[in-house]
LUMMI-243273 format. One record per residue (C-alpha): x, y, z; residue in one letter. Coordinates in steps of 0.02 Angstrom, whole numbers, padded with zeros to 5 digits, always signed. Each point is the difference from the previous one (the first is absolute). Layout:
// residues N
XYZA ...
END
This chain:
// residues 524
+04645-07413+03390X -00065-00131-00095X +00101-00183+00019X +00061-00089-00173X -00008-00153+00078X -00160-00004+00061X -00065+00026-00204X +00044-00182-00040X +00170-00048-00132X -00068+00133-00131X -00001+00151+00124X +00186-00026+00057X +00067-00018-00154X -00068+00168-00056X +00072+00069+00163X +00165-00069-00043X -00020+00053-00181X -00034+00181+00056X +00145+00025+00153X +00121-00098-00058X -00010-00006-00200X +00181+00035-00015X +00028-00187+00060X -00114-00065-00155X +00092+00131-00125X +00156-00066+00045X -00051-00165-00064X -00047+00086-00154X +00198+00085-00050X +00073-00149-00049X -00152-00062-00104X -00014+00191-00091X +00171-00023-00043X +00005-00159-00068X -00156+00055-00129X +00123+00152-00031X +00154-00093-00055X -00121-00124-00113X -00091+00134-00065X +00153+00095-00065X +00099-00156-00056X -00145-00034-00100X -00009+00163-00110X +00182+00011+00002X -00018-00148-00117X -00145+00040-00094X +00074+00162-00042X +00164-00066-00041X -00072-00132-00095X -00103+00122-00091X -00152-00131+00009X -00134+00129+00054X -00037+00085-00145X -00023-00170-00094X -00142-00052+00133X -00078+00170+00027X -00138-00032-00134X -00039-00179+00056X -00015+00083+00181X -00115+00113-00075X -00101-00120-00106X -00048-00103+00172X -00080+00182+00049X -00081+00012-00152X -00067-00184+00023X -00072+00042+00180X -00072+00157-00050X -00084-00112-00147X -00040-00141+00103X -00101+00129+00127X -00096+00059-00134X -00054-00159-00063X -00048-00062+00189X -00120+00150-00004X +00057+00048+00172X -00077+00157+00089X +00127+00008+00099X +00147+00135-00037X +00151-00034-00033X +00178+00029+00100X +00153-00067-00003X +00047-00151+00104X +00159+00060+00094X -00050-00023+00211X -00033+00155+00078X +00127-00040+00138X +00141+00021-00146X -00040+00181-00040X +00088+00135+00084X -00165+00098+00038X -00074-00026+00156X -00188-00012-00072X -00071-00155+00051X -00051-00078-00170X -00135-00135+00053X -00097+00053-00143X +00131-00116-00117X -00119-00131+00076X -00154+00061-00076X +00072+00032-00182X +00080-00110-00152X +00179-00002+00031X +00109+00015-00125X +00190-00080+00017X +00111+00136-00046X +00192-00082-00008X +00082+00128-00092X +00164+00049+00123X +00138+00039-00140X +00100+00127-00081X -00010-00024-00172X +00112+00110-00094X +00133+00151+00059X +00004+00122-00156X +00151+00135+00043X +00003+00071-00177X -00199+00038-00012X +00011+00010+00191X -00141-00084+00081X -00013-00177+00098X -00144-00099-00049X -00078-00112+00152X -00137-00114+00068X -00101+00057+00148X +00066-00094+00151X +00172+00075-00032X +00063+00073+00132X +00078+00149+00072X +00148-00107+00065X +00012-00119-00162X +00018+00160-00108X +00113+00111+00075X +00104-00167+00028X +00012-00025-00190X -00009+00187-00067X +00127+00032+00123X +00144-00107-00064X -00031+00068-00159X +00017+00173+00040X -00185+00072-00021X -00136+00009+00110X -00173+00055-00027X -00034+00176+00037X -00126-00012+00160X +00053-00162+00096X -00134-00019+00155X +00119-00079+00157X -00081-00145+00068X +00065-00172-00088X -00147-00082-00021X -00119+00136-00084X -00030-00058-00164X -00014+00074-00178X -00184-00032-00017X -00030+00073+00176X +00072+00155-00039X -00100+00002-00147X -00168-00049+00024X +00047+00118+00200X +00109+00105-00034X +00184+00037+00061X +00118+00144+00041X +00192+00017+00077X +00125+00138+00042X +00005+00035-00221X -00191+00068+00009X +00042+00155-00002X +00097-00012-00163X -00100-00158-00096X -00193+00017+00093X -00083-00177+00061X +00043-00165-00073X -00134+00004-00126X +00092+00134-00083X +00159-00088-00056X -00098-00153-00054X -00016+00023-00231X -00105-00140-00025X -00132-00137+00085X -00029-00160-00057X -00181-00090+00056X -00112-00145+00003X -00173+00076-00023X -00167-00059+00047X -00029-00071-00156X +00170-00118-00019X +00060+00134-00104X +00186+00075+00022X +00004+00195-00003X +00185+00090+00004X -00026+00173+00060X +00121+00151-00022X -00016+00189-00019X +00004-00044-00205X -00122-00164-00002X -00158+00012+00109X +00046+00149+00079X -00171+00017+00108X +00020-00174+00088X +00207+00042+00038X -00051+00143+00095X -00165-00093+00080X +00118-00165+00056X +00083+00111+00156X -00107-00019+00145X -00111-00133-00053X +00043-00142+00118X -00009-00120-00140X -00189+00032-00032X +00061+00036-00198X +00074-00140-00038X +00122-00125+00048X +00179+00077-00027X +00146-00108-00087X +00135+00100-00020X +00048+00193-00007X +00147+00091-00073X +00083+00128+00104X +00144+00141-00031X +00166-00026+00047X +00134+00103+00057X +00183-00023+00011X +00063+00004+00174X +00153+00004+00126X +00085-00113+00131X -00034+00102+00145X -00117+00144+00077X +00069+00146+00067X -00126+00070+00123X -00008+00166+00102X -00097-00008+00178X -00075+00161+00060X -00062-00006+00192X -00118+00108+00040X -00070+00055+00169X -00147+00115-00112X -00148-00072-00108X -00003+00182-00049X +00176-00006-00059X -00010-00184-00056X -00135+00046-00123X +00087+00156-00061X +00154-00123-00027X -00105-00121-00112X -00089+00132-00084X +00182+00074-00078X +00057-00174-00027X -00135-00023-00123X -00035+00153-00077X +00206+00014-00036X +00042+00003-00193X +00102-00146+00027X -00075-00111+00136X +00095-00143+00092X -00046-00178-00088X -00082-00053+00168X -00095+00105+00144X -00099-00075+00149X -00020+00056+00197X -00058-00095+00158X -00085+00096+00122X +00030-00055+00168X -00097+00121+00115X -00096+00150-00021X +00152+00105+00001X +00138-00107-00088X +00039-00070-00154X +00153-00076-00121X -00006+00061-00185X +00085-00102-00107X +00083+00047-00174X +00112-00117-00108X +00050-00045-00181X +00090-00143-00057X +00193+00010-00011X +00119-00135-00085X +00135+00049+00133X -00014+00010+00209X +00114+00065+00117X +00048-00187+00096X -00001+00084+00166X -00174+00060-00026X -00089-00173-00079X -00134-00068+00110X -00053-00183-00075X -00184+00023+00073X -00040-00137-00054X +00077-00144+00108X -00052-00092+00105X +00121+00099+00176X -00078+00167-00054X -00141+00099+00099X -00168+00029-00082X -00013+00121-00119X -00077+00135+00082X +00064-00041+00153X +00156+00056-00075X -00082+00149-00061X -00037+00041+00161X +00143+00000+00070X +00033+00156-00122X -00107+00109+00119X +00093-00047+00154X +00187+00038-00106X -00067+00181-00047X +00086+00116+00131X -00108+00085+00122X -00155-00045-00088X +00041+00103-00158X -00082-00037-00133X +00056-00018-00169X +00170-00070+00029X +00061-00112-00144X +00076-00185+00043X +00053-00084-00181X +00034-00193-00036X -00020-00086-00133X -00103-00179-00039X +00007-00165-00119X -00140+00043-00118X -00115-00152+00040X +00031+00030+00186X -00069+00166-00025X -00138-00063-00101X -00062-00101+00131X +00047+00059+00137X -00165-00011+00099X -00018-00178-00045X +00097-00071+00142X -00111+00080+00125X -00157+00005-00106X +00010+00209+00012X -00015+00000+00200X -00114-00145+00009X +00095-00135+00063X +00040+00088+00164X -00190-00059+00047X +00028-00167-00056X +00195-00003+00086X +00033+00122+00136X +00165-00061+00007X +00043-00010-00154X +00100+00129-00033X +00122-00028+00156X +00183-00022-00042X -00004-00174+00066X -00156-00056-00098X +00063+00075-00185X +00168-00112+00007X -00063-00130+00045X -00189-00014-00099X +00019+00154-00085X +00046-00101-00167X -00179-00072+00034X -00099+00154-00014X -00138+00030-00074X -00128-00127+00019X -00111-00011-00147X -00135+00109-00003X -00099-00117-00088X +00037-00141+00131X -00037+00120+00184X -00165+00027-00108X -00031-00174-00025X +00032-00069+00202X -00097+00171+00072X -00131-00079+00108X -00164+00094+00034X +00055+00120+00132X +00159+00043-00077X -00119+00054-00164X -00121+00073+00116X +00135+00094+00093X +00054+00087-00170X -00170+00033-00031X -00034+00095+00168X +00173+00046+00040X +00094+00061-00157X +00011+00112-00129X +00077-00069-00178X -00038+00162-00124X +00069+00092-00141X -00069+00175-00021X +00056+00121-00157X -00024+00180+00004X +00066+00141-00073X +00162+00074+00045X -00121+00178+00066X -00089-00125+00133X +00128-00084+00069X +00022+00105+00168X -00182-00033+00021X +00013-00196-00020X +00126-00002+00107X -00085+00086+00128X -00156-00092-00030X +00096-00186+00016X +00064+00063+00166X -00182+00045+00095X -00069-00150-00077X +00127-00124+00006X +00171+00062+00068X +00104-00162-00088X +00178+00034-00026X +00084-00012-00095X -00093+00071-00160X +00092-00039-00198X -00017+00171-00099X +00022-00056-00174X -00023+00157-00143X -00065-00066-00158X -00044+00098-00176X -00176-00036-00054X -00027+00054-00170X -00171+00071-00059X -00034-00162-00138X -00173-00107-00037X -00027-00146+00161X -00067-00012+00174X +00124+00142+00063X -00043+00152-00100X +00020+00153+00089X -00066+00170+00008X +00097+00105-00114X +00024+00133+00162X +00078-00138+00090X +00180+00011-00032X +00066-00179-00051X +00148-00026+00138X -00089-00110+00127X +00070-00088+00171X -00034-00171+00045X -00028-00022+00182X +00026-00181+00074X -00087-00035+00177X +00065-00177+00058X -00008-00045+00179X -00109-00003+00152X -00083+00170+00036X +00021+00085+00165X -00163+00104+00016X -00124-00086+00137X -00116+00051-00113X +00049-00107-00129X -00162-00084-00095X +00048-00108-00185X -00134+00062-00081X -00061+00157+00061X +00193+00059+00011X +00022-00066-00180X -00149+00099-00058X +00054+00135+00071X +00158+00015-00085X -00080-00054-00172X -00115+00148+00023X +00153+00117+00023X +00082-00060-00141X -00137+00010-00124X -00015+00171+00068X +00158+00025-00071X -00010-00042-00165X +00104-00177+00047X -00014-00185-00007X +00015-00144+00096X +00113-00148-00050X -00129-00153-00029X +00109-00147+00069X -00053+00039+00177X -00176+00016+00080X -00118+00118-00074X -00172+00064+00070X -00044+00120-00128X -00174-00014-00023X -00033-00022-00227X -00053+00172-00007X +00155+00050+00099X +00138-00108-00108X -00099+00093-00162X +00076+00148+00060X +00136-00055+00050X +00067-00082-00167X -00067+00062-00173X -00095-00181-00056X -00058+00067-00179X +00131-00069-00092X +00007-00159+00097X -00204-00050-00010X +00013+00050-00180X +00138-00137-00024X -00108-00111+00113X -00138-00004-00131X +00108+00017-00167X +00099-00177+00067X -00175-00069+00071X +00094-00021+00203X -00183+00028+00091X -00033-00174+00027X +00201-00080-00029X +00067+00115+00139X -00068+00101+00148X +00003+00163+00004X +00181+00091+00084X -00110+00059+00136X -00067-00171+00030X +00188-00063+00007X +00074+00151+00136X -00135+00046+00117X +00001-00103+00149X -00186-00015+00035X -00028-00016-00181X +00127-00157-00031X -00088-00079+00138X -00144-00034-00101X +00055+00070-00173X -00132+00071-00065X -00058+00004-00176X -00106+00117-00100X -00134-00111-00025X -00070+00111-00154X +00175-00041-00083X -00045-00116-00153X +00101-00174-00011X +00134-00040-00134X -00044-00083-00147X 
END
């Protein structure tokens, strides 16, 4: 066993960094907080004070001005916007910004809540957190509300998002009416299934290789104070799957429908709607700071089912916004890597107000052998298949990687124009499967597992969520995704030379050098 202190100053603090990062993340609560209470005090005002929507177009005029300003430098070099790459929530490592013209995007605001046309109207860097916080107290929400706080609106766009609703509303894509962009010209383009049809259904997916996005208009719904929710443990992925297959197909289905798989043999459905009253005995506030994680609370549901039964129904109902997010405090089941502890009794009264630490800011103090380490060592992947091939996923996740536990996630995908056209034999009720943790098969490789489980789900007619790594070869991601609508849009709003390509922008050996079609002409 190699000695850290034998490597010099640099080698033991990357030993310390790696065994004992809890100590460093702990430093990092009270500072995530403190950004947390700014950042909301801040748009409470703005929003209150209505100011937003008055400094929108100046906010978009200094876009326009960049974007103007590149083109008269006569820069080869593509453009991208200028957020850090250690402030996203994907873990891509985005050195590429380096290489490129960066654009300052400061657009974080919601500028107008319309309840009689029913839509919200925001900037890109709103996010999760900031709007279910406003909608919220107004009593809406927006139809498919992705759980993690700090995903923002242009994320979800330009990626793509999806929650418990799926099922009922499809991806987030599909309950945004209308894009607003800078183009590669300067020129401002609002997009909508009326006005520019082709480039509204080309924006989803892109990875901001369009256009710059300003601001996009999304559907509304009214909603209620609490969640009532319905857990169903069971000790069957047979039965499991049989459960969520009635759920969905059911004339009227529940408002909400997820299950975490915890082994190869058991599993908690979950089914709720919202619900203005609760029974007070049965109201669990999930979302402070005392209570157990999430799914460790699901879990529990498998050990309460008598005699390992399955299908045995415990009821209780939930605040809305704790439901909403409640994976945030523990990051889904990430942060029991980061803190072992941190879900002891002890540790949630007394620092549990504390948690989470900011994504953004555990990116931004990783040294080199934690980011090596999650290279080599773990597994951060979103896989959607159809409903028919989930067994087989399931299956296949477990001889390949064996991480528990695994987010099933159902999701509607209808048949329309876009990178996600399907197959008109392939029914349109899909699953999302989420594969977060450290794998437990020795023979665990990054890439050659990852290829392996792209292969399978190209084989099924599937995709693979972009915001993680990729090592689909070009030919491979053509398959994949249908590109004809987006290259078509690429020359019509001349992006060759002002963006890279999407595949240039996801694939991890590809971003390393980002390649460009040299035969691709320049912009005038």
């Amino acid at each position: 066993m190699s000695n850290p202190f034998h490597g010099g100053s640099d080698a033991l603090l990357e030993h310390v960094m790696l065994h004992y990062r809890w100590i460093f993340v702990m430093f990092l609560l009270p500072i995530s907080m403190l950004y947390d209470i700014y950042f909301y005090a801040r748009n409470y005002v703005v929003f209150k004070l209505s100011s937003a929507p008055n400094q929108h177009p100046r906010k978009v005029k200094k876009v326009q001005q960049q974007v103007l300003d590149w083109i008269k430098s006569g820069s080869t070099k593509p453009m991208c916007t200028a957020r850090p790459g250690w402030q996203t929530i994907s873990l891509q490592n985005m050195v590429y910004k380096k290489r490129m013209s960066q654009i300052k995007i400061e657009l974080v605001d919601i500028l107008e809540v319309n309840t009689e046309q029913r839509y919200v109207r925001c900037e890109p860097l709103v996010s999760m957190g900031q709007l279910s916080h406003t909608l919220s107290q107004l009593g809406w929400t927006i139809p498919i509300l992705p759980e993690l706080d700090d995903l923002t609106v242009g994320g979800l766009v330009m990626g793509t998002g999806i929650e418990t609703s799926s099922h009922k509303y499809g991806l987030f894509q599909h309950i945004c009416q209308e894009y607003e962009l800078v183009m590669a010209d300067g020129s401002v383009i609002v997009c909508s299934e009326e006005e520019n049809q082709d480039l509204f259904y080309a924006v989803p997916w892109s990875y901001g290789t369009l256009g710059f996005l300003v601001s996009v208009k999304i559907k509304i719904v009214p909603s209620k104070q609490f969640v009532h929710i319905n857990y169903f443990p069971m000790h069957s992925m047979q039965q499991a799957i049989e459960l969520l297959r009635s759920s969905l197909s059911s004339e009227n289905p529940d408002e909400f429908i997820e299950c975490l798989v915890f082994s190869k043999d058991t599993a908690v459905v979950m089914t709720a709607n919202f619900s203005d009253k609760c029974d007070s005995k049965k109201l669990n506030r999930i979302g402070r700071w005392f209570k157990p994680w999430f799914f460790k609370h699901v879990e529990c549901m498998l050990k309460k089912s008598r005699d390992g039964v399955s299908g045995v129904v415990c009821e209780e109902w939930i605040p809305l916004r704790d439901y909403y997010h409640r994976h945030s405090r523990s990051i889904f089941w990430e942060i029991q890597d980061i803190i072992p502890f941190g879900n002891n009794i002890l540790f949630r009264y007394v620092f549990g107000w504390l948690i989470p630490p900011k994504i953004s800011l555990l990116k931004l103090t990783q040294g080199k052998t934690i980011k090596r380490l999650y290279e080599q060592h773990h597994m951060v992947q979103d896989m959607l298949v159809p409903l028919e091939s989930l067994q087989r996923s399931l299956d296949m996740f477990e001889e390949q990687v064996s991480i528990y536990p695994l987010w099933i996630c159902p999701f509607k995908l209808p048949n329309n124009l876009g990178m996600l056209r399907t197959d008109d034999k392939i029914p349109d009720m899909f699953v999302d499967i989420g594969v977060y943790g450290v794998p437990k098969r020795d023979s665990f490789d990054a890439v050659q597992t990852t290829r392996t489980v792209e292969e399978f789900v190209r084989r099924e007619k599937g995709f693979q969520m972009l915001y993680a790594d990729s090592y689909l070869t070009r030919e491979e991601f053509s398959t994949m995704f249908d590109l004809d609508l987006y290259s078509e849009m690429r020359e019509k709003y001349r992006c060759q030379n002002a963006f890279p390509h999407v595949y240039d922008k996801i694939n991890k050996h590809a971003r390393s050098t980002l390649n460009l079609d040299p035969k691709l002409k320049k912009i005038e």
